[in-house]
Backbone atoms as SQL, in Angstrom:
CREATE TABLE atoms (id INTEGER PRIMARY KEY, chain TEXT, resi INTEGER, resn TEXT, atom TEXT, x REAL, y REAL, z REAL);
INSERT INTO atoms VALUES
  (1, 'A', 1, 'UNK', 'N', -15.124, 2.531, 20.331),
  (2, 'A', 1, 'UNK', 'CA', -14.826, 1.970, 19.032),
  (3, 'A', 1, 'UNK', 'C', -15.836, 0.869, 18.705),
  (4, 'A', 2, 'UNK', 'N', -16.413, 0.629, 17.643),
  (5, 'A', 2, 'UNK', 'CA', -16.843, 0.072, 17.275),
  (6, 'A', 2, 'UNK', 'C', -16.211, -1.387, 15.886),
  (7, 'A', 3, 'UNK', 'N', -15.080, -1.646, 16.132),
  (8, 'A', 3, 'UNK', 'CA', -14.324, -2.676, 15.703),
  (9, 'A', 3, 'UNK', 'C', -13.699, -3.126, 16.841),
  (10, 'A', 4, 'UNK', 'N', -13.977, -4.678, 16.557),
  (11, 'A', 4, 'UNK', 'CA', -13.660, -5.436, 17.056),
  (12, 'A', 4, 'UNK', 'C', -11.666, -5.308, 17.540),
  (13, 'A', 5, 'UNK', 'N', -11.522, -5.862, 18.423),
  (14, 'A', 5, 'UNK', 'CA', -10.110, -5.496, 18.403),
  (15, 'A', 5, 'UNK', 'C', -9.115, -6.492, 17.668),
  (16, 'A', 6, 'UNK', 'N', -9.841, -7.613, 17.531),
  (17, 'A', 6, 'UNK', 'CA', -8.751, -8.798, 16.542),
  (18, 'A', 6, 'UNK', 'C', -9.216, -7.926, 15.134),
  (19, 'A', 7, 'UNK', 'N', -10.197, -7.462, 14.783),
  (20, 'A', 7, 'UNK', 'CA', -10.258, -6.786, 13.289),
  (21, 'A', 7, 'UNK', 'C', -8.732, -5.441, 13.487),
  (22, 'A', 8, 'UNK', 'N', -8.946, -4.896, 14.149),
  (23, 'A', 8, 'UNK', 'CA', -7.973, -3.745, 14.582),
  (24, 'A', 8, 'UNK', 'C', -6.495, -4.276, 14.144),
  (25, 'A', 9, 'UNK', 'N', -6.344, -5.811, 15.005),
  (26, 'A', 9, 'UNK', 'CA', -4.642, -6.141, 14.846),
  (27, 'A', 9, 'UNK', 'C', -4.531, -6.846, 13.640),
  (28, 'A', 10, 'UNK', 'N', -5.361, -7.944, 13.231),
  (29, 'A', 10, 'UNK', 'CA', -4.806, -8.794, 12.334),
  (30, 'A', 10, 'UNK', 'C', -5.825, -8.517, 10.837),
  (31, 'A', 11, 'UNK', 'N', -6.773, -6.812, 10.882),
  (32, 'A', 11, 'UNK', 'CA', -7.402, -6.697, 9.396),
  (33, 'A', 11, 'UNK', 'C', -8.589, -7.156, 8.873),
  (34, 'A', 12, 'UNK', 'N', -8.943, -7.145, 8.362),
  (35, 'A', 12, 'UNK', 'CA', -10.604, -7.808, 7.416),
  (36, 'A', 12, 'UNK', 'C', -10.113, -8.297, 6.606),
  (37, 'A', 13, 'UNK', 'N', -10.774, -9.456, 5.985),
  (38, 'A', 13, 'UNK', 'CA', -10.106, -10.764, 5.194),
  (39, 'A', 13, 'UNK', 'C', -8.710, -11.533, 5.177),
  (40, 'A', 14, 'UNK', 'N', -8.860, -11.579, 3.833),
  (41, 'A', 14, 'UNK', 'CA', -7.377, -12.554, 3.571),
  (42, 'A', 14, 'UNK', 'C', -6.162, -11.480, 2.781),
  (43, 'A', 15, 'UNK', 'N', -5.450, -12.299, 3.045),
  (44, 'A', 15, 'UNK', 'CA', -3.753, -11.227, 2.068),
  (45, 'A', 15, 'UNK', 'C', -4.851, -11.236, 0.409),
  (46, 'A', 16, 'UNK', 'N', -5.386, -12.214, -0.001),
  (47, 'A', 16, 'UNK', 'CA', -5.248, -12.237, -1.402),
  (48, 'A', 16, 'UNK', 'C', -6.197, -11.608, -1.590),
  (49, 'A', 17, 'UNK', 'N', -7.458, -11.088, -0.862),
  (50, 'A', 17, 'UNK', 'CA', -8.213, -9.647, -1.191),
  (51, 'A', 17, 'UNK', 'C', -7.645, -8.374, -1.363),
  (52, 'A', 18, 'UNK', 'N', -6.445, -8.572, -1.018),
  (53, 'A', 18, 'UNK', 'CA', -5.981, -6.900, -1.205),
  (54, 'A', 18, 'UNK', 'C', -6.069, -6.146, -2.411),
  (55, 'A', 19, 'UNK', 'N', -5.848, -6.706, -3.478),
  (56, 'A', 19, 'UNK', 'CA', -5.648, -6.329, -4.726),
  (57, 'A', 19, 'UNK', 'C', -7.205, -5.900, -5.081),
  (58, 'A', 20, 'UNK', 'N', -8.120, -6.678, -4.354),
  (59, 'A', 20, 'UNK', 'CA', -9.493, -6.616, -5.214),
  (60, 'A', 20, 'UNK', 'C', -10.256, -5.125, -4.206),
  (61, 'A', 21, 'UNK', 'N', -9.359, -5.213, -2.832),
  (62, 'A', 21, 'UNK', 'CA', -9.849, -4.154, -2.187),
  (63, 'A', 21, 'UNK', 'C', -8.934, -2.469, -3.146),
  (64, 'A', 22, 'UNK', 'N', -7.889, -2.782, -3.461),
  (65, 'A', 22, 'UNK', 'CA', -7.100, -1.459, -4.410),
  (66, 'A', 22, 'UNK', 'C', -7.778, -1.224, -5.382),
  (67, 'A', 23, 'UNK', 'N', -8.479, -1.669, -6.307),
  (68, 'A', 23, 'UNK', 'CA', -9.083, -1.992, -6.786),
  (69, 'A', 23, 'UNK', 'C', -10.540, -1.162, -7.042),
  (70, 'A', 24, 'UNK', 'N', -11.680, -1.896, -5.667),
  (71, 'A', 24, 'UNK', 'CA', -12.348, -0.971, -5.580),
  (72, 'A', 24, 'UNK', 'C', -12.653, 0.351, -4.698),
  (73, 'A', 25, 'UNK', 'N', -11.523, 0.586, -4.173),
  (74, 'A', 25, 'UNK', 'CA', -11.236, 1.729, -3.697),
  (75, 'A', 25, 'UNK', 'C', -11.226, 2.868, -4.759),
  (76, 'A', 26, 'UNK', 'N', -10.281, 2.512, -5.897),
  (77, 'A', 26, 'UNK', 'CA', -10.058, 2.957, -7.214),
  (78, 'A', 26, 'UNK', 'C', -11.163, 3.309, -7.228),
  (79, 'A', 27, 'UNK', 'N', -12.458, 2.889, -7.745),
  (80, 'A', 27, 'UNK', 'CA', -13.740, 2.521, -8.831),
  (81, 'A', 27, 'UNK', 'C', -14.564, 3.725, -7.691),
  (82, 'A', 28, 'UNK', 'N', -14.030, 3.733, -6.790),
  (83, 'A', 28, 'UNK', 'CA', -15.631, 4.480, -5.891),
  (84, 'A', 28, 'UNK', 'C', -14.811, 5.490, -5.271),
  (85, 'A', 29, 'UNK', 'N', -13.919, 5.993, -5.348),
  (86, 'A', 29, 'UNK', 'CA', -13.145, 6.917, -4.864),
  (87, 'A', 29, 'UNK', 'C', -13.213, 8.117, -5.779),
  (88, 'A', 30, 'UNK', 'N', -13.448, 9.452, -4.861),
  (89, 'A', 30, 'UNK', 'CA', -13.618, 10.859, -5.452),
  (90, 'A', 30, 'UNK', 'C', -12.270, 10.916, -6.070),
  (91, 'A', 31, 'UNK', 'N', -12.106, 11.849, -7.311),
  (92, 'A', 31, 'UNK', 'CA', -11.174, 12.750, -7.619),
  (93, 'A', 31, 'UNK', 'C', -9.635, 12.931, -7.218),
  (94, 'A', 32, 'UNK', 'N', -9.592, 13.260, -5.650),
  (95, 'A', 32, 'UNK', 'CA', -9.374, 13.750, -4.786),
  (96, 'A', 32, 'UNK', 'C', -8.924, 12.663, -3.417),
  (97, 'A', 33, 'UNK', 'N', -9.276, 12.071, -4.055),
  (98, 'A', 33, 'UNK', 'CA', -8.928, 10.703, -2.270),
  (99, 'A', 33, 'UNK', 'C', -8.307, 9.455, -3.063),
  (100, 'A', 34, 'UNK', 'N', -7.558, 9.403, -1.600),
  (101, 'A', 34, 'UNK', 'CA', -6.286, 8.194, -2.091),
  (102, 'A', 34, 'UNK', 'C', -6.117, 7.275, -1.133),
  (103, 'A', 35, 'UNK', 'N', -5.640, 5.861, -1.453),
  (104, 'A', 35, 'UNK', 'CA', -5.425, 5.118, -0.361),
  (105, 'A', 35, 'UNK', 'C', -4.111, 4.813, 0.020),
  (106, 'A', 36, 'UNK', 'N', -3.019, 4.428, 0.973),
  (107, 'A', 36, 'UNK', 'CA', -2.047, 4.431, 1.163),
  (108, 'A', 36, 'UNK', 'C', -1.811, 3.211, 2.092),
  (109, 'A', 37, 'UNK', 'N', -1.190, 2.152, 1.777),
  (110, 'A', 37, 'UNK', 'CA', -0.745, 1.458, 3.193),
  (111, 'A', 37, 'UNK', 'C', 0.137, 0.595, 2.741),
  (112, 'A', 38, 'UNK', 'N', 0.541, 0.189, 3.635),
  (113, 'A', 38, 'UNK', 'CA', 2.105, -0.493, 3.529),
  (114, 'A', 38, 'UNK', 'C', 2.159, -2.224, 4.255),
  (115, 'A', 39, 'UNK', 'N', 1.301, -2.930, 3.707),
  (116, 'A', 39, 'UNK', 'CA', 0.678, -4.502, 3.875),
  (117, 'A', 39, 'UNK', 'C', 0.253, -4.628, 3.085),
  (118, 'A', 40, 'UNK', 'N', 0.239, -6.093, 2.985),
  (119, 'A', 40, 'UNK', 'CA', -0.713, -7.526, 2.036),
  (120, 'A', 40, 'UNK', 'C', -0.699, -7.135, 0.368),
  (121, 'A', 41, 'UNK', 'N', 0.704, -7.153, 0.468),
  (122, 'A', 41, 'UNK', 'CA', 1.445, -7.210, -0.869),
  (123, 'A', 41, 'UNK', 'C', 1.521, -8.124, -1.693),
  (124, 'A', 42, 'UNK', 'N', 0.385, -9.293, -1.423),
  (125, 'A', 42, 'UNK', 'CA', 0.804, -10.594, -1.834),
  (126, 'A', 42, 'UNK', 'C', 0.574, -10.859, -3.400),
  (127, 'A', 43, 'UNK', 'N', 0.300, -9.882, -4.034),
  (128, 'A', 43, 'UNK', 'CA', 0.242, -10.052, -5.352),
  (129, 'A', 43, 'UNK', 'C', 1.731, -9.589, -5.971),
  (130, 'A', 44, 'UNK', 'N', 2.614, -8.865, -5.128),
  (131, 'A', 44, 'UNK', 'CA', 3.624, -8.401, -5.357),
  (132, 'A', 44, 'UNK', 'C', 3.483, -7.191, -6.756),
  (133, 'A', 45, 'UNK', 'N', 2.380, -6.109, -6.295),
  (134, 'A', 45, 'UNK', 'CA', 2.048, -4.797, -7.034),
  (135, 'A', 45, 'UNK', 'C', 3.063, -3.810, -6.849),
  (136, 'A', 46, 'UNK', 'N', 3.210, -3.105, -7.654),
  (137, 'A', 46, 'UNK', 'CA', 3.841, -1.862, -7.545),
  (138, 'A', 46, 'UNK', 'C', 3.512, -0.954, -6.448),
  (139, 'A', 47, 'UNK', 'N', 4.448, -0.121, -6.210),
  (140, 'A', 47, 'UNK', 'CA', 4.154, 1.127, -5.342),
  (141, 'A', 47, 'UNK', 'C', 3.105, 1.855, -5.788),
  (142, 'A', 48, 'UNK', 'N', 2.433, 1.893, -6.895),
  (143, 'A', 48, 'UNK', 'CA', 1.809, 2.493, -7.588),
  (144, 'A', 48, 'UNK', 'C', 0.568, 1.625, -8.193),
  (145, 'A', 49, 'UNK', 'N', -0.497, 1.091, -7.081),
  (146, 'A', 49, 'UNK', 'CA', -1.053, 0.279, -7.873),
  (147, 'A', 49, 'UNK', 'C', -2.502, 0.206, -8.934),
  (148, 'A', 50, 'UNK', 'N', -2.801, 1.525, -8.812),
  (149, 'A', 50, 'UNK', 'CA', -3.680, 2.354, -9.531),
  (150, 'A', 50, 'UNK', 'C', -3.382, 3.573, -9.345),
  (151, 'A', 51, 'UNK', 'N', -4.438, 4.641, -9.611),
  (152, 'A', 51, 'UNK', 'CA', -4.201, 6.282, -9.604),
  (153, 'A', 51, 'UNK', 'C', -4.836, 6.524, -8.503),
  (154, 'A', 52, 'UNK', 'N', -5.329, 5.439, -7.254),
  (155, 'A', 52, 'UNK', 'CA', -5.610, 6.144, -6.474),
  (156, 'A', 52, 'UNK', 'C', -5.068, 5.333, -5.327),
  (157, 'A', 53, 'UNK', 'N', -4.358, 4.562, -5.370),
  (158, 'A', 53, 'UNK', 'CA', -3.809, 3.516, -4.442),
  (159, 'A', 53, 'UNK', 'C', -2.711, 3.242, -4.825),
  (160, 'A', 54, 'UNK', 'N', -1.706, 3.295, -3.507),
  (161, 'A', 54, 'UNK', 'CA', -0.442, 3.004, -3.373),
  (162, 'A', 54, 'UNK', 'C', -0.002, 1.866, -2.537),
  (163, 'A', 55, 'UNK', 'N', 0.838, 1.089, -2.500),
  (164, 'A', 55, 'UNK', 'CA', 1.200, -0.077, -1.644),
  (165, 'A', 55, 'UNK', 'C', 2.590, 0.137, -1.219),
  (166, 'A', 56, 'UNK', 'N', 2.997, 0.588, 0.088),
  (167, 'A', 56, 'UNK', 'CA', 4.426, 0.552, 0.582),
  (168, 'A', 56, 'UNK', 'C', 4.629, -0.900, 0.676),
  (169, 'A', 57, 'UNK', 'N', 4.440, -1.708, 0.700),
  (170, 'A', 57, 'UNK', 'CA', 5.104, -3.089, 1.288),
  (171, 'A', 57, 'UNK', 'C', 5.471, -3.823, 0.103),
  (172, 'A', 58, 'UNK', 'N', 6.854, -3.482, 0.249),
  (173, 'A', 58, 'UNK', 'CA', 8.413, -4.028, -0.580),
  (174, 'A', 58, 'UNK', 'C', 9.030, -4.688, -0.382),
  (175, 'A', 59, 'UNK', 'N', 8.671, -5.541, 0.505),
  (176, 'A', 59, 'UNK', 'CA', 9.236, -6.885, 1.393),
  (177, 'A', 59, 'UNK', 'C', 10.382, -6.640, 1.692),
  (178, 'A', 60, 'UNK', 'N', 10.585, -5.044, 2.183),
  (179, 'A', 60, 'UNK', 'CA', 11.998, -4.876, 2.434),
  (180, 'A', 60, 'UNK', 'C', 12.855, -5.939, 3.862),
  (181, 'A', 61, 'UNK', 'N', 12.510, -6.770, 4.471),
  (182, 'A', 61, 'UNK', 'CA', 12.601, -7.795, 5.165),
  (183, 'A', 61, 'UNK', 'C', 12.720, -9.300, 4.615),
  (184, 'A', 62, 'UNK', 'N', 12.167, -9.261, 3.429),
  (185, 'A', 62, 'UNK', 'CA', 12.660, -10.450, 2.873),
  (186, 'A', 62, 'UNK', 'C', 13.885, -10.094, 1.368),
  (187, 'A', 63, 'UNK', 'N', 14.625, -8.901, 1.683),
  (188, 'A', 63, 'UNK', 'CA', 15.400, -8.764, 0.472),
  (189, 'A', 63, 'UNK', 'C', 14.564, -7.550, -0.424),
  (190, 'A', 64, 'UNK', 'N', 13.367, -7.166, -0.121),
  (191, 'A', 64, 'UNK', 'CA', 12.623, -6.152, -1.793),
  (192, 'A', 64, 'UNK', 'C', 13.597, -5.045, -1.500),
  (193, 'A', 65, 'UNK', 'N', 12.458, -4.044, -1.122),
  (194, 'A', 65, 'UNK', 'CA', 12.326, -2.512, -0.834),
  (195, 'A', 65, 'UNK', 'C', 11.546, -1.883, -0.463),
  (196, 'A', 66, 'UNK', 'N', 12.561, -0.789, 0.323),
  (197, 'A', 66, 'UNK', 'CA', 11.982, -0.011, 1.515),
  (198, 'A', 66, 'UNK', 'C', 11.342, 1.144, 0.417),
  (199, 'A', 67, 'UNK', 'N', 9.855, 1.134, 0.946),
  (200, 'A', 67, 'UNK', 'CA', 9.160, 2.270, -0.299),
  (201, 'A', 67, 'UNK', 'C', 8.379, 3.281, 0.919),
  (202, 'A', 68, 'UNK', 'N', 8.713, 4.505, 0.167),
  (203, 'A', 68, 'UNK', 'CA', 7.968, 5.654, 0.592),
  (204, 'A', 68, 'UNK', 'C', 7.304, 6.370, -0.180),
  (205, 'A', 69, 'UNK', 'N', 6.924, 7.145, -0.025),
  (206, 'A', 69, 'UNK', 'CA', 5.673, 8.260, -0.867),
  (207, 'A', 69, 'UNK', 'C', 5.314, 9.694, -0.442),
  (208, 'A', 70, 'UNK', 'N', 6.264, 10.110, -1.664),
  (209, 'A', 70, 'UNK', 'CA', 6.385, 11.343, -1.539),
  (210, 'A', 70, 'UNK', 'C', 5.078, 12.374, -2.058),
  (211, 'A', 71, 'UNK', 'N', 4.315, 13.600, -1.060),
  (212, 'A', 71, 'UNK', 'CA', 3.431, 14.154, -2.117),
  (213, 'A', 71, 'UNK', 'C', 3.878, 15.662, -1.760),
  (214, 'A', 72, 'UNK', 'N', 3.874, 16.521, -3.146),
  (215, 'A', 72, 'UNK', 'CA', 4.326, 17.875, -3.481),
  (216, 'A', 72, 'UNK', 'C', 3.280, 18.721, -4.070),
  (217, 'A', 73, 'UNK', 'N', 3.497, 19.689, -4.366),
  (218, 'A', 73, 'UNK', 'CA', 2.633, 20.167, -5.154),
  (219, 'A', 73, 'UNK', 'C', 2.445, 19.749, -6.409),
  (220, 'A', 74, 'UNK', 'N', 3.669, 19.030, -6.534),
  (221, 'A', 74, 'UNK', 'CA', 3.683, 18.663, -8.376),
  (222, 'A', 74, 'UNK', 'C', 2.368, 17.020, -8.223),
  (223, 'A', 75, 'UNK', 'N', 2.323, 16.523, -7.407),
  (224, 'A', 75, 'UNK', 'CA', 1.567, 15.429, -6.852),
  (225, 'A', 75, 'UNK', 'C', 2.744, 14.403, -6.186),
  (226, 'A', 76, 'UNK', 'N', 2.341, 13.124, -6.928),
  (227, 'A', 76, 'UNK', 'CA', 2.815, 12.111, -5.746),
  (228, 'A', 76, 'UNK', 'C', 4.061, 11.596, -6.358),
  (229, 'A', 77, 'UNK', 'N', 4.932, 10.926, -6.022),
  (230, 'A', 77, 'UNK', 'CA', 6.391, 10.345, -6.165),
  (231, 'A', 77, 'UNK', 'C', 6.592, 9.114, -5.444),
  (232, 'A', 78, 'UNK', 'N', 6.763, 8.039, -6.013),
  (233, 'A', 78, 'UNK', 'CA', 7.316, 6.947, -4.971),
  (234, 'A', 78, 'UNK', 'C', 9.138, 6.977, -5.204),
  (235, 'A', 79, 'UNK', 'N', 9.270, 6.567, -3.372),
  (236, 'A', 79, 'UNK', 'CA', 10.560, 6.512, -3.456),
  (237, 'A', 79, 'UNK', 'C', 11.463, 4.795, -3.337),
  (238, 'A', 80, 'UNK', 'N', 12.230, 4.343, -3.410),
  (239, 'A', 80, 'UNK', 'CA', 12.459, 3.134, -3.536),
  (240, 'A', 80, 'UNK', 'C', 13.547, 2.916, -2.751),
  (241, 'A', 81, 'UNK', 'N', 14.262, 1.967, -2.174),
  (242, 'A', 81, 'UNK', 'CA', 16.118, 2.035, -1.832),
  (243, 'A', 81, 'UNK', 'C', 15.459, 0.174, -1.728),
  (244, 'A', 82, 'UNK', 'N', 17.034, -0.319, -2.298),
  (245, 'A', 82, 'UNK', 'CA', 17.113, -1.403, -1.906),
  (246, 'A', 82, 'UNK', 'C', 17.074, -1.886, -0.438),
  (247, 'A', 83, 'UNK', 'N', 16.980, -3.105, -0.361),
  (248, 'A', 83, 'UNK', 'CA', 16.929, -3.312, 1.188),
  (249, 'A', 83, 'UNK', 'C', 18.566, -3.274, 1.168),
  (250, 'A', 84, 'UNK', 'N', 19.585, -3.781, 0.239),
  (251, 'A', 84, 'UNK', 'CA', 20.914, -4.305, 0.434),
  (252, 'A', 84, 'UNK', 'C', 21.863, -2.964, 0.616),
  (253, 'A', 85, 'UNK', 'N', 21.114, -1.943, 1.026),
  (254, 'A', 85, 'UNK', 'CA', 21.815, -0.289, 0.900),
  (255, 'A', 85, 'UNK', 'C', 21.306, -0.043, 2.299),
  (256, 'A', 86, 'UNK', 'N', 20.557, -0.791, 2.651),
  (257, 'A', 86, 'UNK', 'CA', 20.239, 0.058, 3.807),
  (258, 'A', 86, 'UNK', 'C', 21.081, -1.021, 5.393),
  (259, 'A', 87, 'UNK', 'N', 21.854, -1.540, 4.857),
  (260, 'A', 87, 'UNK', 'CA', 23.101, -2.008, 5.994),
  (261, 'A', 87, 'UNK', 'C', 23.778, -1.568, 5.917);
């Protein structure tokens, strides 16, 4: 491997790049390719935070929601449940 292993556990940059990394993922991304991950929510974006990037992290631990992402043939679906349903 060629990453470092603190890059591996704790990521590249800060929480508040995330948005600018969704962003340009968007801008330089084929057709066809998508990004998906479920951290550094700190802008508090939708599940849906462009057409080519999705954000699971719903702070379902501090009270949000537990988010998933569904893909079909019809394309993609986010799913939602409160955190207060899932006790």
């Amino acid at each position: 491997s060629l990453v470092a292993t603190a890059e591996l556990i704790y990521g590249t940059g800060v929480y508040e790049d995330a948005l600018d990394v969704d962003m340009s993922f968007a801008k330089h991304a084929a057709a066809n390719e998508y990004q998906v991950h479920g951290h550094r929510n700190y802008e508090g974006v939708p599940a849906e935070v462009n057409e080519h990037c999705f954000n699971l992290d719903g702070a379902v631990e501090m009270g949000g929601q537990l988010r998933a992402l569904e893909l079909s043939e019809d394309g993609f679906v986010t799913k939602m449940i409160a955190s207060s349903k899932l006790l």
